[in-house]
SESEVEX-425590 format. One record per atom (N, C-alpha, C, O, CB): residue in three letters; z negated, x, y negated. Coordinates in steps of 0.02 Angstrom, whole numbers, padded with zeros to 5 digits, always signed. Glycine has a CB too. Layout:
N
ALAZXY/...
% end
This chain:
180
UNK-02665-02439-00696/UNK-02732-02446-00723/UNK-02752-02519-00724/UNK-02707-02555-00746/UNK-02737-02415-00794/UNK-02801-02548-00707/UNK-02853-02592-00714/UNK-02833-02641-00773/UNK-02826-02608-00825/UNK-02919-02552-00726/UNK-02824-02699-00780/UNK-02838-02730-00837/UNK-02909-02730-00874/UNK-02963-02721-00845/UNK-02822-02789-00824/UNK-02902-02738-00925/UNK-02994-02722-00975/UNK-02999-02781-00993/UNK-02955-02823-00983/UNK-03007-02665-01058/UNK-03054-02791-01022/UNK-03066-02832-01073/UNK-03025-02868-01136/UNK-02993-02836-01178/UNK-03104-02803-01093/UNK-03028-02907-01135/UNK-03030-02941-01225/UNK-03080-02923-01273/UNK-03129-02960-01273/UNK-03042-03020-01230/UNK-03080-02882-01310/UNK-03138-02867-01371/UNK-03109-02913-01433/UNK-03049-02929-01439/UNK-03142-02770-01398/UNK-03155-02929-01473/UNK-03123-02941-01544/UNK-03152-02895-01578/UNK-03212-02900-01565/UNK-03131-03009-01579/UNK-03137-02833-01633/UNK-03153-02785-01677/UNK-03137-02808-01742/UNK-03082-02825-01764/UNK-03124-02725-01663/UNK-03200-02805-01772/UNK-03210-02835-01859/UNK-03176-02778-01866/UNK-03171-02725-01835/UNK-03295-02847-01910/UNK-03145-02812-01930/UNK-03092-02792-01995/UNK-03146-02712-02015/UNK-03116-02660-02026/UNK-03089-02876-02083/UNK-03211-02713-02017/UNK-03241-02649-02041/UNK-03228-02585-01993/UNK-03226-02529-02017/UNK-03320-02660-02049/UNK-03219-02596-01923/UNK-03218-02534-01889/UNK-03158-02508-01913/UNK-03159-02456-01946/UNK-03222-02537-01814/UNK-03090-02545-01898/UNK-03027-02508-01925/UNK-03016-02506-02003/UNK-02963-02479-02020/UNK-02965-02542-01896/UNK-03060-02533-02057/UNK-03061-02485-02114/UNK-03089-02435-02124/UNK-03070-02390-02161/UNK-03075-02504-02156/UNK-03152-02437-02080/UNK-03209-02348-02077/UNK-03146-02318-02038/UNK-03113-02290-02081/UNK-03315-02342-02011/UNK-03125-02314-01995/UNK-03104-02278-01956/UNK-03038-02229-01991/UNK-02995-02258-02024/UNK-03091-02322-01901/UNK-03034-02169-01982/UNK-03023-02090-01977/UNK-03032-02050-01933/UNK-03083-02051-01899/UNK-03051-02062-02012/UNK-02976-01999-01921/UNK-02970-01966-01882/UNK-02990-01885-01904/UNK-02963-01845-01866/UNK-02909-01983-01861/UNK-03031-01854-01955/UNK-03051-01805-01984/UNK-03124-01810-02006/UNK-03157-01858-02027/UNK-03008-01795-02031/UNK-03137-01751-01996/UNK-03217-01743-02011/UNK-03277-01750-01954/UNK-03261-01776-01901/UNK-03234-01798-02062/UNK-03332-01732-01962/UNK-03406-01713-01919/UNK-03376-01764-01876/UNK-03343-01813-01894/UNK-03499-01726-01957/UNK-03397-01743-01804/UNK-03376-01783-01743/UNK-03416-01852-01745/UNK-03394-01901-01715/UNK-03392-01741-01670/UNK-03479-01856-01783/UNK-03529-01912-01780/UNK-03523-01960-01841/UNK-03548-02015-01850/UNK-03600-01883-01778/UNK-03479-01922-01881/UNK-03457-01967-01953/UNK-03444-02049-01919/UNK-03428-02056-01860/UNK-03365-01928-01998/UNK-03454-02106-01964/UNK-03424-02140-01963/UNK-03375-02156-01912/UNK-03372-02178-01855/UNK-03415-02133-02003/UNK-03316-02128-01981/UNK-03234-02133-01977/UNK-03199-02103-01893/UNK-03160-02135-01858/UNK-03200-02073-02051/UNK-03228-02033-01877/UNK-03222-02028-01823/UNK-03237-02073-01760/UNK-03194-02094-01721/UNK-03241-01986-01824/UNK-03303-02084-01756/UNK-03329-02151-01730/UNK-03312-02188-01706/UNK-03316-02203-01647/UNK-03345-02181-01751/UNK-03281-02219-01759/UNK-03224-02279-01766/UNK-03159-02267-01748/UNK-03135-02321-01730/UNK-03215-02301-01834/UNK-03118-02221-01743/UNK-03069-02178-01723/UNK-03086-02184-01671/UNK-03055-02226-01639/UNK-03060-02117-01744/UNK-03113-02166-01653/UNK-03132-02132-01545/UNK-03124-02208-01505/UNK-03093-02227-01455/UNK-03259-02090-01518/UNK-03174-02241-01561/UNK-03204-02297-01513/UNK-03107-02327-01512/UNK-03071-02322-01462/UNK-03289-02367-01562/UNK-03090-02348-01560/UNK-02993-02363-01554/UNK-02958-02361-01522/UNK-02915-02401-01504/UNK-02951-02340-01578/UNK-02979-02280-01501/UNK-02901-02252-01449/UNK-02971-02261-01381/UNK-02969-02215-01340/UNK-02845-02127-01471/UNK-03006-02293-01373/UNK-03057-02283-01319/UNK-03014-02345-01285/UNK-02995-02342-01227/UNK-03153-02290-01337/UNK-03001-02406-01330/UNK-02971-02481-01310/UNK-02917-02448-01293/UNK-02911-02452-01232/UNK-02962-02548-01367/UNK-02863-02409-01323/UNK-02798-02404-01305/UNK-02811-02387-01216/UNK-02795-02429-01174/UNK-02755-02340-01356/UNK-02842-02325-01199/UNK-02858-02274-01168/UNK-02890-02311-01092/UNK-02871-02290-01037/UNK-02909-02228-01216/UNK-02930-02357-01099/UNK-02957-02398-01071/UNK-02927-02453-01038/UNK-02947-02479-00985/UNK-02990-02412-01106/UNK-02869-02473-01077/UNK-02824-02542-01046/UNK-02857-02577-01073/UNK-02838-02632-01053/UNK-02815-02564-00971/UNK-02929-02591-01136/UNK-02920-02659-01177/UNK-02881-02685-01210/UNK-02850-02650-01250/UNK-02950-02669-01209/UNK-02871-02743-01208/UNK-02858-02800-01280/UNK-02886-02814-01318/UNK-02947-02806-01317/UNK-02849-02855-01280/UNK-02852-02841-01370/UNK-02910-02869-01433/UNK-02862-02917-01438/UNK-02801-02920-01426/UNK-02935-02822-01514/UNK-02929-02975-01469/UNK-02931-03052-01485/UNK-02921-03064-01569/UNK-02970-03056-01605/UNK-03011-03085-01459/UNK-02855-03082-01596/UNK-02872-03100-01651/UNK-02841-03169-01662/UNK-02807-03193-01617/UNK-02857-03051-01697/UNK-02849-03195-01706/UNK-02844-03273-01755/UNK-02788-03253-01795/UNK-02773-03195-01806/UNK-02919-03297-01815/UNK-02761-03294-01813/UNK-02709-03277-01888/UNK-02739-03244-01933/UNK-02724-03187-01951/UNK-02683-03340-01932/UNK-02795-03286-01960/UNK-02850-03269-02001/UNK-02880-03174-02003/UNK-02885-03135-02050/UNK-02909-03324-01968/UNK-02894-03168-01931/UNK-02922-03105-01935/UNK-02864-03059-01954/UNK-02859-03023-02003/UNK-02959-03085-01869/UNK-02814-03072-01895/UNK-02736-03019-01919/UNK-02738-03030-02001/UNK-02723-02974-02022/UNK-02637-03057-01880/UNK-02745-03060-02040/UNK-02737-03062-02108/UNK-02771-03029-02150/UNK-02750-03007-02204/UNK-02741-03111-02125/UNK-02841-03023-02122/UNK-02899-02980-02133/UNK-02865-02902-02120/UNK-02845-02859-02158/UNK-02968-03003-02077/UNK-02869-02907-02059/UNK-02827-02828-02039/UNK-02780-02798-02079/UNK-02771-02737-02084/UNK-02783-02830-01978/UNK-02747-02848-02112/UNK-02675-02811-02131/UNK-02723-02796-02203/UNK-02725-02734-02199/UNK-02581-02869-02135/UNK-02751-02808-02249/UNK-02779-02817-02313/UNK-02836-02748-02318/UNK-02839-02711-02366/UNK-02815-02901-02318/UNK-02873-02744-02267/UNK-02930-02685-02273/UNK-02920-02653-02188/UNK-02954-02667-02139/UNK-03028-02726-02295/UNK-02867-02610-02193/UNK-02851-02550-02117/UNK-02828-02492-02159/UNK-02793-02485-02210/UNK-02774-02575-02045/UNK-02863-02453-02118/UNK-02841-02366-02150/UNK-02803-02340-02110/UNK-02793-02366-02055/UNK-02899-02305-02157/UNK-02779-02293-02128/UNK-02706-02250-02106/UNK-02710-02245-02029/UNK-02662-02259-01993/UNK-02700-02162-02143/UNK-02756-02229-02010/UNK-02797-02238-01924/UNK-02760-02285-01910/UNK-02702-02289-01889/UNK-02888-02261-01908/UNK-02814-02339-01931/UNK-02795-02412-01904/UNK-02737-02449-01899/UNK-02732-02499-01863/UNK-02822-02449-01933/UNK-02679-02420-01943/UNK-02608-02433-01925/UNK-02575-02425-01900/UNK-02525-02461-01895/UNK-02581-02431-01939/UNK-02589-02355-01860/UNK-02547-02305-01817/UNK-02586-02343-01748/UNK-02551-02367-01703/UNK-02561-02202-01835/UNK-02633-02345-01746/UNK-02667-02411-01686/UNK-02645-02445-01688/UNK-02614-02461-01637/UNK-02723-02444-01680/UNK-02643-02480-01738/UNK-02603-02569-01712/UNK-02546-02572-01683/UNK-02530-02612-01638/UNK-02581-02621-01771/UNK-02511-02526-01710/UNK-02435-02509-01694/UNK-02449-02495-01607/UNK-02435-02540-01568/UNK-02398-02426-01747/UNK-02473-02441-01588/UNK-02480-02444-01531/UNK-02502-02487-01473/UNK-02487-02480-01413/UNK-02500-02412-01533/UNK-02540-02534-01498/UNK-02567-02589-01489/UNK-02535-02657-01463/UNK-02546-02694-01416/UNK-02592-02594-01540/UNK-02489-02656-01518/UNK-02430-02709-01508/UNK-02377-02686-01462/UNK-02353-02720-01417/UNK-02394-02725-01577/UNK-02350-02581-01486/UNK-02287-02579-01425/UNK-02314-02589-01353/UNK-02275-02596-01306/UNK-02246-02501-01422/UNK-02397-02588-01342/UNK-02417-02596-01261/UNK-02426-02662-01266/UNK-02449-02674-01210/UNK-02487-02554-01226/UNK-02424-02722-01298/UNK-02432-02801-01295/UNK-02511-02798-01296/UNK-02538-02837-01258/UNK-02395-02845-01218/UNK-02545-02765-01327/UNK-02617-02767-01306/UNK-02662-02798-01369/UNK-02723-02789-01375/UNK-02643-02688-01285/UNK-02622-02836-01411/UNK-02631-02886-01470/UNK-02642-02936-01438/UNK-02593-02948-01403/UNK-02578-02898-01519/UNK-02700-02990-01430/UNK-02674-03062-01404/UNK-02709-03097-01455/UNK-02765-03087-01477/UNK-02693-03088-01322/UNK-02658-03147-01471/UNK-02670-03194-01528/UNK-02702-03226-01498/UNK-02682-03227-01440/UNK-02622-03230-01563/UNK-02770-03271-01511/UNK-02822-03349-01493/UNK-02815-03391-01562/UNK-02807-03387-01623/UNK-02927-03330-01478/UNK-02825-03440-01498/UNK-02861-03479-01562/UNK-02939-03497-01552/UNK-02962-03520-01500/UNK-02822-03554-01576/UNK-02974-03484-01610/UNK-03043-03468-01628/UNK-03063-03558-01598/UNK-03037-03613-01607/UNK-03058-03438-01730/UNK-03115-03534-01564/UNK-03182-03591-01528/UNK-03196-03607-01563/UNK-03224-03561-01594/UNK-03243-03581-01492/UNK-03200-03675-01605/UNK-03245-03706-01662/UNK-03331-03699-01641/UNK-03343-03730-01589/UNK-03222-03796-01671/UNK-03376-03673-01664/UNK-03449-03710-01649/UNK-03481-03716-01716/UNK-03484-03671-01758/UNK-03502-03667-01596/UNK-03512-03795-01721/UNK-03560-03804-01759/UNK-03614-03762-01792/UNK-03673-03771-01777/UNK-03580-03838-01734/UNK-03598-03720-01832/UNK-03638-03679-01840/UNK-03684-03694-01918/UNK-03738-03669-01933/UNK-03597-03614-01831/UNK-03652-03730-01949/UNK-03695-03785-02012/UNK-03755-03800-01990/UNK-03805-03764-01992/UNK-03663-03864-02029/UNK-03749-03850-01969/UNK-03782-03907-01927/UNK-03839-03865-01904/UNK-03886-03903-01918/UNK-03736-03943-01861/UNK-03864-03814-01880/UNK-03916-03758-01853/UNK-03942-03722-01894/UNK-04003-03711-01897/UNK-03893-03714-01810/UNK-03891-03693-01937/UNK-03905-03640-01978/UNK-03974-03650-02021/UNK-04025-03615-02018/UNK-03844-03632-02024/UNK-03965-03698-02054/UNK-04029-03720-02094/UNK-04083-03732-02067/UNK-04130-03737-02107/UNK-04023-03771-02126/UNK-04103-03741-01984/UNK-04164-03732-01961/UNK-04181-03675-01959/UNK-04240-03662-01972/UNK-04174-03755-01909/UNK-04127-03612-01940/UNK-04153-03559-01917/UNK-04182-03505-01986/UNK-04235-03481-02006/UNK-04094-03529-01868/UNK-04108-03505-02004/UNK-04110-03456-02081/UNK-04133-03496-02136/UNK-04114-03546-02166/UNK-04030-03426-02109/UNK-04184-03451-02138/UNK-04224-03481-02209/UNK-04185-03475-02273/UNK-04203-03522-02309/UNK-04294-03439-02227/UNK-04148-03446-02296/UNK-04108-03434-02352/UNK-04036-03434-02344/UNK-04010-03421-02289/UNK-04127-03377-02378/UNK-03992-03451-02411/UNK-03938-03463-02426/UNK-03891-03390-02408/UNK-03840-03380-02374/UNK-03943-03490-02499/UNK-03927-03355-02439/UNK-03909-03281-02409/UNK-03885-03249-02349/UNK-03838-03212-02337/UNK-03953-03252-02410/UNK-03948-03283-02304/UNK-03940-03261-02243/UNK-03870-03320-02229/UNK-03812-03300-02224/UNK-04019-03264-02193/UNK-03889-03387-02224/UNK-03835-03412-02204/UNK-03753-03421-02217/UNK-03712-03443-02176/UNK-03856-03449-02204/UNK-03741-03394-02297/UNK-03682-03387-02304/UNK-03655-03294-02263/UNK-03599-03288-02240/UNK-03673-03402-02391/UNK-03696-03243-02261/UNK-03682-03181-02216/UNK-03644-03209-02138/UNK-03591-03187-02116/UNK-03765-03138-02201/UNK-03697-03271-02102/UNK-03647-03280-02040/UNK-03626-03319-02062/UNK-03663-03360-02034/UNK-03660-03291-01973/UNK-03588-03355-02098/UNK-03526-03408-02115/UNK-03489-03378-02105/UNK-03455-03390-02055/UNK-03512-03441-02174/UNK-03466-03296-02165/UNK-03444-03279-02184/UNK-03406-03247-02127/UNK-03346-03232-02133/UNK-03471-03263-02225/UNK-03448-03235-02062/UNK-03412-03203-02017/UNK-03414-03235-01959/UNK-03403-03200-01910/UNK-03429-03143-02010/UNK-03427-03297-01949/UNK-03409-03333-01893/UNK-03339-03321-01857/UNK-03329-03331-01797/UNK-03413-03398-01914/UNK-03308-03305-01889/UNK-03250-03273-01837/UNK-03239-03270-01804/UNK-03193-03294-01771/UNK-03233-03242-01823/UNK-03296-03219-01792/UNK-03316-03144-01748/UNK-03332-03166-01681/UNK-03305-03143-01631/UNK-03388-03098-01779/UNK-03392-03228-01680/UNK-03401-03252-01639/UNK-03355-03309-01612/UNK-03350-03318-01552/UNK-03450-03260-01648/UNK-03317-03354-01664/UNK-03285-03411-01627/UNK-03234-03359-01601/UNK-03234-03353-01539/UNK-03255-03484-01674/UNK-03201-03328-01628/UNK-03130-03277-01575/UNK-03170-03241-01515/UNK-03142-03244-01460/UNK-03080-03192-01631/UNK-03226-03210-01517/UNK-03239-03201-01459/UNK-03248-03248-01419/UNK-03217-03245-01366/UNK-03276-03171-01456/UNK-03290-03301-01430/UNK-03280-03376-01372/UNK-03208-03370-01358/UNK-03204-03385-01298/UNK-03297-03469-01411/UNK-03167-03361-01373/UNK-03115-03393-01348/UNK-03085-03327-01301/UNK-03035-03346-01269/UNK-03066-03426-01411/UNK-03098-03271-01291/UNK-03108-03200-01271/UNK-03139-03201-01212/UNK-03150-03251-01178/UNK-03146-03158-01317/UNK-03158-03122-01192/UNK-03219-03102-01161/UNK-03286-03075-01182/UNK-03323-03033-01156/UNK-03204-03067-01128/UNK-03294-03127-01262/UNK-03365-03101-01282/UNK-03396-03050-01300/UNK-03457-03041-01296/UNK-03395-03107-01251/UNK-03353-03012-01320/UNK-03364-02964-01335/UNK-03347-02933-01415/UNK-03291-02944-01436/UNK-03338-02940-01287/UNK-03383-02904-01449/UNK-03375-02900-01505/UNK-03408-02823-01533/UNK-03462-02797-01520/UNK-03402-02965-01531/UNK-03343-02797-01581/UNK-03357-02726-01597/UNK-03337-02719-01677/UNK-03285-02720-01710/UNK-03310-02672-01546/UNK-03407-02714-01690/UNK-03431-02722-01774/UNK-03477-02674-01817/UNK-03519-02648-01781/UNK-03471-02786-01780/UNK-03481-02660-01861/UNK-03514-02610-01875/UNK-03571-02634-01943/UNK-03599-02599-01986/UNK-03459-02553-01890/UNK-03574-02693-01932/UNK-03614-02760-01973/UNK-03674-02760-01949/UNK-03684-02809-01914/UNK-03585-02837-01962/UNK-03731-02716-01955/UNK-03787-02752-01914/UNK-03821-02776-01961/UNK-03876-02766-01936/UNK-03832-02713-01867/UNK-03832-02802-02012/UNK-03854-02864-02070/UNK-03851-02909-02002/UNK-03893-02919-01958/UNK-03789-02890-02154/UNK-03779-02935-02010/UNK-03767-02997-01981/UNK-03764-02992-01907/UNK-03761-03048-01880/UNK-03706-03024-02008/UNK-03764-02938-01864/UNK-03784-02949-01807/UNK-03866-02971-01783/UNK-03885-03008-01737/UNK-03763-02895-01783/UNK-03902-02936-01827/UNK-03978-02947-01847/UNK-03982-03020-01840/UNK-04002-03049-01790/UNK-04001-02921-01926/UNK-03954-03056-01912/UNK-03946-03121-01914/UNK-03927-03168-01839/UNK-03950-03222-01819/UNK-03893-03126-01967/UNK-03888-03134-01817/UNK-03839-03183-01768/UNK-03911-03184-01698/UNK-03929-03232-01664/UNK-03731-03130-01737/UNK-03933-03128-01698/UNK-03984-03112-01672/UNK-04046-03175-01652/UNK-04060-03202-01598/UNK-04002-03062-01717/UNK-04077-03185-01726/UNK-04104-03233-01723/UNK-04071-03289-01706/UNK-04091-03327-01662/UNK-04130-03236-01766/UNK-04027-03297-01735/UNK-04000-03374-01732/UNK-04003-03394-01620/UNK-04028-03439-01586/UNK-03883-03372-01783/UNK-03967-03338-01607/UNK-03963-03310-01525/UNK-04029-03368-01491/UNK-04024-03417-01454/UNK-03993-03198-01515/UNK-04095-03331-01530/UNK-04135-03341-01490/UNK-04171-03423-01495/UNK-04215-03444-01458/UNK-04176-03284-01498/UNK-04136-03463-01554/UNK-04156-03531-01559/UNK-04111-03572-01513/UNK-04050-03563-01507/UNK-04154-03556-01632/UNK-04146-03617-01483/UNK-04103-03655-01443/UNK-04057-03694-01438/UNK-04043-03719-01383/UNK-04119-03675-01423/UNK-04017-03713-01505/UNK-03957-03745-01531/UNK-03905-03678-01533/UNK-03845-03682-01549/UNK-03972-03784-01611/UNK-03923-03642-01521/UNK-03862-03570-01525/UNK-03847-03534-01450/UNK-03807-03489-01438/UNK-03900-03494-01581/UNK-03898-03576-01396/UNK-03886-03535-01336/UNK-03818-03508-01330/UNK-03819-03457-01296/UNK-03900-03575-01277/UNK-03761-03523-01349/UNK-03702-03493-01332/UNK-03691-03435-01377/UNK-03643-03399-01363/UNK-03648-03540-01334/UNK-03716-03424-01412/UNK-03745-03341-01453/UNK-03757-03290-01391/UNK-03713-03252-01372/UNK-03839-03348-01504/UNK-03815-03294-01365/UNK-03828-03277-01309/UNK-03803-03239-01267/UNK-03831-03194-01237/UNK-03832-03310-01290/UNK-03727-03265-01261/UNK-03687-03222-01190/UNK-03652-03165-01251/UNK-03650-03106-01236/UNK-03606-03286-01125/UNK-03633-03181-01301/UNK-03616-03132-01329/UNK-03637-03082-01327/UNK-03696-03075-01342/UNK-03613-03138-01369/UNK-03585-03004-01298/UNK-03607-02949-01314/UNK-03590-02913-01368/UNK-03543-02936-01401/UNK-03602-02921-01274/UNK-03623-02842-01394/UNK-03613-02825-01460/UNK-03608-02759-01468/UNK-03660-02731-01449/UNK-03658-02847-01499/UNK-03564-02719-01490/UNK-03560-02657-01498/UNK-03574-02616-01542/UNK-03522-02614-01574/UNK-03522-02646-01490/UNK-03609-02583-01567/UNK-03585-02539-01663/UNK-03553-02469-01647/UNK-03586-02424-01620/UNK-03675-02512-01731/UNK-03500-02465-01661/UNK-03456-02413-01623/UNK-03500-02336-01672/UNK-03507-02279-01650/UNK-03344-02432-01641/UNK-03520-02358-01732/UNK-03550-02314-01765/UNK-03597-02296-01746/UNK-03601-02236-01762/UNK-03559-02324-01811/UNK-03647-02313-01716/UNK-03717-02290-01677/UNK-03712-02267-01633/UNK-03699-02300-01583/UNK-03760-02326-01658/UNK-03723-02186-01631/UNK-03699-02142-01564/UNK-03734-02167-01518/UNK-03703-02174-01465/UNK-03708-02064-01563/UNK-03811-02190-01519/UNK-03855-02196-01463/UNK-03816-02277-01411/UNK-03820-02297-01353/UNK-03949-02208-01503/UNK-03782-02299-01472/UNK-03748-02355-01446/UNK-03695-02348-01376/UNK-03684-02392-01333/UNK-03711-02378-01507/UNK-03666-02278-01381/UNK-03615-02258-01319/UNK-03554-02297-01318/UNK-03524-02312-01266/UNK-03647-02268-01248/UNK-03538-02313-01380/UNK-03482-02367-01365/UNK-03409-02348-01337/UNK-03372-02390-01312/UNK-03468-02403-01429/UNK-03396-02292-01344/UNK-03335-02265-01313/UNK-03361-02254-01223/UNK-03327-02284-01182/UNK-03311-02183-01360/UNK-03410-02218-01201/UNK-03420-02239-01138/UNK-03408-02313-01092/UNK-03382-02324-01038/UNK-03476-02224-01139/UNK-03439-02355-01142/UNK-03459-02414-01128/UNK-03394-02435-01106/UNK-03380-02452-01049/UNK-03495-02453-01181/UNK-03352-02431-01158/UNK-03267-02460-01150/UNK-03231-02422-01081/UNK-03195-02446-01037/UNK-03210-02433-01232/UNK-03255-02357-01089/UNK-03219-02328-01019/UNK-03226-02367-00959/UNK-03184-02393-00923/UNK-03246-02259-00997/UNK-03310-02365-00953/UNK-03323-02414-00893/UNK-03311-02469-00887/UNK-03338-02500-00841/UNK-03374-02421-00877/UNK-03268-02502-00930/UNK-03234-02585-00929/UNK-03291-02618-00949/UNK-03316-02658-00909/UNK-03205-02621-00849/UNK-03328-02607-01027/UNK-03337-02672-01075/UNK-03387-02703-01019/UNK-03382-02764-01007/UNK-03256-02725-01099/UNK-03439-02660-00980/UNK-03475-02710-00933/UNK-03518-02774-00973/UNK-03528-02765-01033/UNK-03530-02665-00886/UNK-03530-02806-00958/UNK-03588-02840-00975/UNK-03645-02834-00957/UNK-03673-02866-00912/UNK-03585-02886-00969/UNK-03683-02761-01017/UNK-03751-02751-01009/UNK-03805-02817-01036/UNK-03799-02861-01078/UNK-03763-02684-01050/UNK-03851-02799-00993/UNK-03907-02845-01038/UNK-03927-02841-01117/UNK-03921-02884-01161/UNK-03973-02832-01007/UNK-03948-02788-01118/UNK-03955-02726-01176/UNK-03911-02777-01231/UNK-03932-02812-01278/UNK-03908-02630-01152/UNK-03848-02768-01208/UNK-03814-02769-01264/UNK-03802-02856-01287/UNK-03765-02869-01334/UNK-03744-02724-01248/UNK-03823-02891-01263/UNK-03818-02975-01279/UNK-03880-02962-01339/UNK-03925-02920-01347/UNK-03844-03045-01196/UNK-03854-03031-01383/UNK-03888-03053-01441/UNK-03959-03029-01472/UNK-03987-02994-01514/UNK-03892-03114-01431/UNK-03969-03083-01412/UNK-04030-03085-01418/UNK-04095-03047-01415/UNK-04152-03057-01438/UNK-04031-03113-01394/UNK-04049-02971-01354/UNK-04098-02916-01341/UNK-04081-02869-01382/UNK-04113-02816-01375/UNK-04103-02890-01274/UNK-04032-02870-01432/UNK-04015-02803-01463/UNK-04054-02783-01508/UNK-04064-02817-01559/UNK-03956-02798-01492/UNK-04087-02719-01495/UNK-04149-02733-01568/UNK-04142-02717-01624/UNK-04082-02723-01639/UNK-04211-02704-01568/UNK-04173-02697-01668/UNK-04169-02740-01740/UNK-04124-02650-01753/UNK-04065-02636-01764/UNK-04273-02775-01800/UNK-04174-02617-01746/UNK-04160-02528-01769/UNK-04109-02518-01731/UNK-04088-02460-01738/UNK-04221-02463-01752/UNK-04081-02545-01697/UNK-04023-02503-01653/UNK-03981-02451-01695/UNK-03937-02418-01668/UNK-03964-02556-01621/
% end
C-alpha cells in the first residue's frame, strides 16, 4: 500500500471517539475517521506536548488506536514550527477571547507545519478563528493549511482519507465556511 499522509489529530477527536451507538453520533465519527488513518496508510504528527495531551484526555477507542498505531510505526514524533503568532494576533482578533482560543491551540498548526498540513479537529470555534486570521496577510502560511471535522458528515472525512488526504481547495483555511 501507498504511503499517506502526515495528519496531526487534536486531542478532541480521540476523546469523542467510540465505537458504539447511531452511525452519525459523534463518537462513532470519530472512531471511523481513526481506523480510516490506520486503514489508509496515514501517519500522525505529534510534539511531546501533544502525546501528553493524548495520554491525559483519550477514550478506550483511542488507546486501542494508538497501540496500533505505534505496533505499525505510524506515530511520528516533530518538532512543532515556531510562528509568530502574538505579534498578528492583535491586529486581527479583536478580543482577548478570541486570541487566547488560538494560543491555546497553536499546536495544531505549528505540528502541522512541520507535517503535511493537515489537521483533524473537531474545534470549529477555533477553526472559524484560524479562518480569519488565514485571510489577513501576516498569516499567509494559515492558508495552505487543510482542515477536517471528522464530526461533520457533509465533511466526508473518512472518504477524504481513503483517497490520500488530497489537498482540496474547499478544505484550506481560508475557504472553509463558517456553517460547515
Amino acid at each position: 500500500m501507498a504511503a499517506g499522509r502526515t495528519l496531526v489529530v487534536d486531542t478532541d477527536v480521540l476523546r469523542s471517539s467510540g465505537d458504539v451507538g447511531d452511525p452519525t453520533s459523534r463518537p462513532v465519527l470519530c472512531a471511523r475517521f481513526l481506523q480510516a488513518v490506520v486503514e489508509a496508510n496515514h501517519k500522525v504528527a505529534v510534539t511531546s506536548a501533544v502525546f501528553e495531551e493524548w495520554n491525559r484526555h483519550r477514550s478506550r477507542f483511542a488507546l486501542r488506536w494508538l497501540r496500533v498505531m505505534f505496533g505499525k510505526k505510524r506515530i511520528k514524533f516533530v518538532s512543532a514550527v515556531p510562528i509568530d503568532l502574538e505579534a498578528h494576533l492583535l491586529k486581527v482578533l479583536r478580543t482577548d477571547k478570541k486570541r487566547d482560543a488560538v494560543l491555546k491551540d497553536r499546536h495544531l498548526v505549528e505540528t502541522a507545519l512541520a507535517a503535511d498540513r493537515r489537521i483533524a479537529s473537531l474545534d470549529e470555534s477555533v477553526r472559524g478563528l484560524l479562518r480569519e486570521c488565514a485571510a489577513a496577510p501576516e498569516f499567509r502560511v494559515l492558508a495552505s493549511l487543510v482542515w477536517t471535522n471528522p464530526a461533520i458528515v457533509a465533511e466526508s472525512a473518512v472518504e477524504w482519507l481513503r483517497r490520500g488526504a488530497p489537498d482540496e481547495a474547499f478544505r484550506h483555511l481560508p475557504t472553509v465556511p463558517a456553517s460547515a
